[in-house]
Each structure stands twice: as C-alpha cells, then as structure tokens.
N, C-alpha and C positions, 0 to 999 in steps of 0.2 A: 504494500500500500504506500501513496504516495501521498501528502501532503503539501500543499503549493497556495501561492495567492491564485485567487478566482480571475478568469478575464471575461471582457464584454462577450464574446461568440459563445459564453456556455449559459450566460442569464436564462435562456429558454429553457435550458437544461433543468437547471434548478427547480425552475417553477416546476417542473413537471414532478422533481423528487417533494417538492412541499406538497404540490396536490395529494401523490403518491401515500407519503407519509400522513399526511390529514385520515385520509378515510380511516385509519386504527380508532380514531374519537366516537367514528358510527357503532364500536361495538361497547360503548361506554353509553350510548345515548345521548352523545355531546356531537348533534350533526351539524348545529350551528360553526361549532370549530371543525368540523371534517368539510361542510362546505365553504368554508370560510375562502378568498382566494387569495394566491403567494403575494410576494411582493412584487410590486411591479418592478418592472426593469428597471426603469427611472432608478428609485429604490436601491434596486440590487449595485446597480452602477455605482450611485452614489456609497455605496458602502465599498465597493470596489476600488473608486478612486481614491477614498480616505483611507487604502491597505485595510480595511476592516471585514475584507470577505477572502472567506479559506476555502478550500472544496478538496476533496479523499477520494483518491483515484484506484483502481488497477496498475496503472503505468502511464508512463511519463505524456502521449498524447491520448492517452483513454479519457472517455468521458466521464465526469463527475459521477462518483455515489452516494455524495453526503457533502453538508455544505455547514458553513457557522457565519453568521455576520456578525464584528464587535465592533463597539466604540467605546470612548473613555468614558468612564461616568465617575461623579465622584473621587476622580483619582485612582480608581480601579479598569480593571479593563472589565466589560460587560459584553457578555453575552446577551444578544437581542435574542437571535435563531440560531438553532440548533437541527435540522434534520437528515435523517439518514434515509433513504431508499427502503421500502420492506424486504424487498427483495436481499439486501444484505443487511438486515437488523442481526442483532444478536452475535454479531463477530466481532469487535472490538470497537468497530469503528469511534462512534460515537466516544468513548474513551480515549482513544487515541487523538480525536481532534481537542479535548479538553487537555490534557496533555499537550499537544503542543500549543495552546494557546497560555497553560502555563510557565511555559519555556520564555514565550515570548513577550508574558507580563515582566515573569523576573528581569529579564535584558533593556526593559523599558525602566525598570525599578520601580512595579506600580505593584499592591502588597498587596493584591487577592482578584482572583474572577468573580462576579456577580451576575447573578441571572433571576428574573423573575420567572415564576411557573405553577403549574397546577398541582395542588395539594396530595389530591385523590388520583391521580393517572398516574398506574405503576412505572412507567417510563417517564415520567416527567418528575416530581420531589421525593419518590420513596428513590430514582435511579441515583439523583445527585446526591441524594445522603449516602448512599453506598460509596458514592465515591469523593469523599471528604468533607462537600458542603455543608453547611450549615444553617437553617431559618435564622433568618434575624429577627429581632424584635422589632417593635416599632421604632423604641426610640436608637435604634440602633441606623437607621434608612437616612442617608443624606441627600441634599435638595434636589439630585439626580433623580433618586433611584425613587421619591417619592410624587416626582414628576411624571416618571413612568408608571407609576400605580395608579396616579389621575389619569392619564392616559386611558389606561389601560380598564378601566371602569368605565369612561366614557365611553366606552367600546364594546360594555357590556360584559368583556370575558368574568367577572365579579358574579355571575350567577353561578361561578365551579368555584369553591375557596381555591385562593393563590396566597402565594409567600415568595417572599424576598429570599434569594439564596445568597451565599458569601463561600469560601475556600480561598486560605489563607493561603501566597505563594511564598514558598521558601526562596529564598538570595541563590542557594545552591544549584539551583535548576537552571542559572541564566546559562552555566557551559553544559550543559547537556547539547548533542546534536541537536541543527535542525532540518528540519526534513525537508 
C-alpha cells in the first residue's frame, strides 16, 4: 500500500469511495448519512491545494482506495474525512492513513489529531478508541473544533450522538518513514 498526497484527476475517484463507503449507514438506519453526497470537487480541491488530502493506493499509478482530508484546527491537525472503499475495509487501511497523518503532525510539531464522529457507528468512535483516541469533554473543544460542532448541527448530523475525538502525537514519530 501506498500513501501519497491526492491530485485533481482522482476527485471523481473519491466521491465515488464516499458514496461507496456511505451506504454501510443504510444498515444502521442512518440513510440520511448513507444518502448524504461526497464532497464536491471544488471541496476536494480545495483540501488538495492546502496539502490536506491523502489517498491509499495499491501502487504507485493505481487508483485510490481510501482517502483522509485534514486541516489545522486548533493547533492540531484535524481530521475532516476519513473513508475507505468497502471493498477493502477491514485490512489496515484506514489505520495506516491515521498513522501516517501522525507522522506528519509530529514533523509539523502540532500535538494531536482531532476528528469529530459518531458515537454509536462501530467504525466511527468505538474504531478510534481502539486506536488511541480519546472523547473530549466539552470544556476540553477549542474555538475550532466547537465551530465545527455548530456546523455540524446545523446540518443536522446531531440527530446520531457525536463526540469530539483527540490522540495525542508523540515528538518521536516525526522520523518515522514517510510513505
């Protein structure tokens, strides 16, 4: 597997892994988020040109099978999106791009990844606790991340409980390869 920044020619790509990815919400009852649609190109771009979009390959001109968009929030690096293909769920991937997006906090000297997500979706808050996250509390959410909570209500997703995630980056990770 390779990890790489994203370019403009694979945006179509993506959207196709988000719609892809979304319909797992249909077998929770949550179709409003399985029909929900990706981000637009515009969007994707835009996280593109600000280096804030990754995608996990097969090989080096293979097409995307999972993608992450970040931006800084807070002083941390945040996780917006997160999704993998179902077709290769379950193999690392998803792990592997949080990993390297930890690599790439440390290198920046920014001292955790942040992600908001849903409470109850086994792959969404029980997966990131697995892999070192943490809820934050309320008073714990700085003016970023509580920006994105109004957001993110106005939008309705607040009819699934959601929580603020955090995982703290260790210094030691900035020499780790990158991929």
């Amino acid at each position: 597997m390779l990890i790489r920044a994203g370019t403009a020619r694979e945006l179509g790509r993506l959207q196709e892994i988000e719609r892809a990815a979304g319909r797992w919400f249909r077998d929770l009852g949550m179709d409003e988020i399985a029909d929900d649609e990706p981000p637009s190109t515009e969007c994707l771009r835009e996280f593109a040109d600000a280096g804030g979009l990754w995608v996990a390959t097969d090989a080096t001109d293979a097409p995307p099978v999972a993608y992450v968009l970040t931006e800084p929030v807070d002083g941390c690096l945040h996780i917006e999106q997160l999704s993998v293909h179902p077709d290769r769920a379950r193999r690392g991937i998803g792990r592997a791009l949080l990993d390297h997006l930890t690599v790439r906090a440390a290198a920046d000297r920014m001292p955790a990844l942040t992600l908001t997500t849903f409470t109850d979706v086994p792959w969404n808050a029980p997966y990131y606790a697995r892999l070192g996250f943490r809820t934050l509390a309320a008073h714990e959410l700085g003016p970023g991340l509580r920006e994105i909570r109004v957001r993110e209500t106005k939008a309705g997703l607040d009819r699934w409980p959601r929580v603020c995630m955090r995982r703290e980056v260790d210094g030691r990770q900035a020499a780790a390869p990158r991929r």
